[in-house]
C-alpha positions as CSV (number, residue, x, y, z in Angstrom):
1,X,-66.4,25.8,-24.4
2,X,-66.3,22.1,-26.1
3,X,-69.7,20.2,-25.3
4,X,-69.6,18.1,-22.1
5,X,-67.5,21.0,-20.0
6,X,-69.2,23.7,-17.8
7,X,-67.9,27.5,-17.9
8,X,-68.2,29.2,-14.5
9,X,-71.0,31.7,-14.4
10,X,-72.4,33.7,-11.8
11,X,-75.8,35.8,-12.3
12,X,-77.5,38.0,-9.9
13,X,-81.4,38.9,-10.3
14,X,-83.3,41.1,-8.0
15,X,-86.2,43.7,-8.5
16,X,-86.9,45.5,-12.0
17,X,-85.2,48.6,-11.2
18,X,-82.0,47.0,-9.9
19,X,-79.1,47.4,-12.5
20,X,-76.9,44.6,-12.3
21,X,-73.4,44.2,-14.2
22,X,-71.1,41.7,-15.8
23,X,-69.2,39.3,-13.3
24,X,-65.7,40.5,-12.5
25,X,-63.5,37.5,-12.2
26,X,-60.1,36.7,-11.2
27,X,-57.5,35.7,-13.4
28,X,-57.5,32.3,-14.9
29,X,-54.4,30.0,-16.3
30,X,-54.3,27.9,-18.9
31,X,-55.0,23.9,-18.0
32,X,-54.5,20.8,-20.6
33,X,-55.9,17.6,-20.0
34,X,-54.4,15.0,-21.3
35,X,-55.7,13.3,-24.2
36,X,-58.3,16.6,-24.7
37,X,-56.8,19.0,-27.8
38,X,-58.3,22.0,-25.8
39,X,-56.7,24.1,-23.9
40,X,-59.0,25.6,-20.7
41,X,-58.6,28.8,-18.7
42,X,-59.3,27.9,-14.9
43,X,-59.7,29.2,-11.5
44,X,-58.8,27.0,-8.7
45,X,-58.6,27.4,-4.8
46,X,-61.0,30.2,-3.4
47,X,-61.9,32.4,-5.9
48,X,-63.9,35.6,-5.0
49,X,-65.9,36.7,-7.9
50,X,-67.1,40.5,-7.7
51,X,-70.8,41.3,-9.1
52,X,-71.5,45.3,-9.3
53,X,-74.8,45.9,-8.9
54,X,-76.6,49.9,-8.5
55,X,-80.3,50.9,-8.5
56,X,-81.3,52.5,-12.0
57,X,-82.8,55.0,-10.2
58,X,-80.5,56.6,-6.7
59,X,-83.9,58.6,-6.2
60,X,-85.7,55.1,-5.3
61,X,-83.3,53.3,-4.0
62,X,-84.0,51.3,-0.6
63,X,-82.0,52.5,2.5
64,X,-79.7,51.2,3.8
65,X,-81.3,48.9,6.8
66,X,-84.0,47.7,4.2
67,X,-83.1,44.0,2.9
68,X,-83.8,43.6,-1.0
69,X,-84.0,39.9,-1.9
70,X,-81.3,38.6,-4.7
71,X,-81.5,35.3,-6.4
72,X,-78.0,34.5,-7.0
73,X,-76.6,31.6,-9.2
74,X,-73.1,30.0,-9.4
75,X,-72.5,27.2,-12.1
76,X,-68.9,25.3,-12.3
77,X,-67.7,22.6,-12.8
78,X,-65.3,20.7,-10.0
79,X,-62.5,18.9,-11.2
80,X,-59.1,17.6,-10.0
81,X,-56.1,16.5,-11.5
82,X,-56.3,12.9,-11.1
């Protein structure tokens, strides 16, 4: 990614013995901007991103009425074609 441009990320953190995965995104196209020799791979309209997460230990695992706190984080960067 070239210096002043933002990658879309998501991470998920939660309690120690929470496994959490690699983000499953859509597909992205290719996206020029004029005047910029790079080439980017984007995602536009609503795009769902999937995050599998499991407990590393099904033994200990909360049921399923017990709420587990998540700190979730999505970076992008918004753009337009004007």
């Amino acid at each position: 990614m070239p210096d002043g441009f933002v990658a879309t990320e998501v991470t998920v953190t939660g309690p120690a013995d929470l496994e959490v995965d690699a983000p499953i995104f859509p597909e992205a196209h290719p996206f020029r901007v004029a005047g910029l020799p790079h080439e980017f791979q984007v995602l536009d309209g609503t795009v769902e991103v999937e995050v599998p997460i499991q407990w590393s230990q099904a033994d200990n695992a909360p049921d399923a009425a017990t709420q587990v706190p998540l700190d979730i984080t999505v970076r992008y960067q918004a753009c337009d074609e004007a």
